[in-house]
C-alpha positions in Angstrom: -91.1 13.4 4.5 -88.2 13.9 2.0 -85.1 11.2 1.9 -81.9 11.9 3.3 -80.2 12.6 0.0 -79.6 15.6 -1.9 -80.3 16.0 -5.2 -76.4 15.4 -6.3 -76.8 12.2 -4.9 -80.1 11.0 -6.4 -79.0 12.0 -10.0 -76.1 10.7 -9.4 -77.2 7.4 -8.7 -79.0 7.0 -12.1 -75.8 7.8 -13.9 -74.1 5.0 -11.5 -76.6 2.9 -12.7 -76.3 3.5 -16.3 -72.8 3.1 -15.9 -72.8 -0.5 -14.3 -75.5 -1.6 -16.7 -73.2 -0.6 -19.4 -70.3 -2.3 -17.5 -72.2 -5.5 -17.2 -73.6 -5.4 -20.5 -69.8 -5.3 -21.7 -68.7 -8.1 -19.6 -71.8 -10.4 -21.3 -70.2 -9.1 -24.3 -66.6 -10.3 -23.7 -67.6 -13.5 -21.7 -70.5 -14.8 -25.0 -67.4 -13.9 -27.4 -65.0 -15.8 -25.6 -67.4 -18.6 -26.3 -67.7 -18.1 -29.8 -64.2 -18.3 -29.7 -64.2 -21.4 -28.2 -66.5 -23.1 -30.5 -65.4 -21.8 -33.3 -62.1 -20.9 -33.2 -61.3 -17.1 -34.8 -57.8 -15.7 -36.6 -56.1 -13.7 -34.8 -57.5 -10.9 -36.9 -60.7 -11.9 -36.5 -60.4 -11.6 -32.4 -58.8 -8.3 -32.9 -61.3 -6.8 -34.8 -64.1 -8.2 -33.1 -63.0 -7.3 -29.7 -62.1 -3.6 -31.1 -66.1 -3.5 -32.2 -66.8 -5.0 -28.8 -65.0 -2.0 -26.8 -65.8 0.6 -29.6 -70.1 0.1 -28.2 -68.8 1.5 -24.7 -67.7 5.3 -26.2 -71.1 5.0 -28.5 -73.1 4.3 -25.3 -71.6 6.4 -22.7 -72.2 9.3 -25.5 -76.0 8.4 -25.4 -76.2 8.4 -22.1 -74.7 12.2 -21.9 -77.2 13.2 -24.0 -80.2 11.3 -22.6 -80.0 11.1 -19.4 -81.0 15.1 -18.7 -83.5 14.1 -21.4 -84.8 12.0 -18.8 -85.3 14.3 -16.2 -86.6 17.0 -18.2 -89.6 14.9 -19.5 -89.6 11.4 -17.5 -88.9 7.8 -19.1 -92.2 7.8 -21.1 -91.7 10.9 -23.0 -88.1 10.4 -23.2 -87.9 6.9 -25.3 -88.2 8.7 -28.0 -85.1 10.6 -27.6 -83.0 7.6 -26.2 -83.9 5.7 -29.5 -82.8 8.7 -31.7 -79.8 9.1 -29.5 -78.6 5.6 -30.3 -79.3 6.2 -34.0 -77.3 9.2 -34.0 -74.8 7.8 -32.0 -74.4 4.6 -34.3 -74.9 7.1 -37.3 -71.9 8.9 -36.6 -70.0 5.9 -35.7 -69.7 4.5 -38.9 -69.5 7.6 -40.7 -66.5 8.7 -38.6 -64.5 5.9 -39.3 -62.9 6.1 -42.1 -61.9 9.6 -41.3 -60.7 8.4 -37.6 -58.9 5.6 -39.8 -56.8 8.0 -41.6 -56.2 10.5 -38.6 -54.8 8.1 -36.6 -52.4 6.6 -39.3 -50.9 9.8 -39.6 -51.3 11.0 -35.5 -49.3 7.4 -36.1 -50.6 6.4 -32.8 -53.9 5.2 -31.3 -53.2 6.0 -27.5 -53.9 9.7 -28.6 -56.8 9.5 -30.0 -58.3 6.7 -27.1 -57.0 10.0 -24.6 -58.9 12.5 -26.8 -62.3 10.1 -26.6 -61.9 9.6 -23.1 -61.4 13.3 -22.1 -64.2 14.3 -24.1 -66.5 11.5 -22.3 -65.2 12.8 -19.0 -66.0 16.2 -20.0 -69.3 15.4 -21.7 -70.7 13.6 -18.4 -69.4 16.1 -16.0 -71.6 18.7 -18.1 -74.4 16.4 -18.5 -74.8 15.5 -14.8 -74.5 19.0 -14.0 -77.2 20.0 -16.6 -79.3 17.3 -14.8 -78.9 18.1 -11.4 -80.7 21.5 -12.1 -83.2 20.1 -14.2 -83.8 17.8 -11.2 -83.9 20.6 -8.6 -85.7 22.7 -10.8 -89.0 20.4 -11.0 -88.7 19.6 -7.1 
């Protein structure tokens, strides 16, 4: 007897829960640095920069997840570790090498709300394609 979900929905809940694993994982994030802070007491330099590294792991790991997650339906967790380790590589790869060249766009863009847009649009766009892509790898092997 099959559930009473469609396919849409049973993809969609592994992306749900990647998301709120990534949402709680940030919030452990914030809440251990605010302790740091505490105890140790940061410039406010220091805060700024380490809470612009704290928010700058949620574009790296939203950007695995669009390219892992069909990777996961196409050949199951087991088979897939493989390419969810490379992913985070690559994704922490180009990281750092983009920065310095995001550093010098954005001075002369001359504002950061631009470029946070342009991230978040391509995100958007990313994961719409990606959960497509996974849906009909999903229906495909039912």
């Amino acid at each position: 007897q099959s559930l009473p979900l469609s396919h849409p929905q049973i993809v969609l809940s592994r992306y749900l829960t990647a998301g709120i694993s990534s949402l709680a994982g940030l919030a452990v994030g914030i809440v251990l640095f605010a302790a740091n802070i505490a105890v140790h007491g940061f410039t406010q330099e220091q805060i700024a920069a380490s809470f612009g590294a704290i928010l700058a792991v949620i574009p790296v790991t939203i950007l695995v997840q669009i390219f892992t997650l069909p990777l996961i339906y196409r050949f199951g967790v087991q088979r897939a570790r493989l390419f969810i380790v490379l992913g985070y590589a690559m994704a922490v790869a180009l990281l750092v090498l983009s920065v310095p060249f995001l550093a010098g766009a954005l001075s002369t863009i001359g504002s950061i709300t631009l470029g946070a847009v342009a991230v978040v649009l391509i995100l958007v766009i990313g994961t719409v394609v990606s959960f497509r892509i996974s849906c009909r790898i999903y229906e495909a092997r039912r």
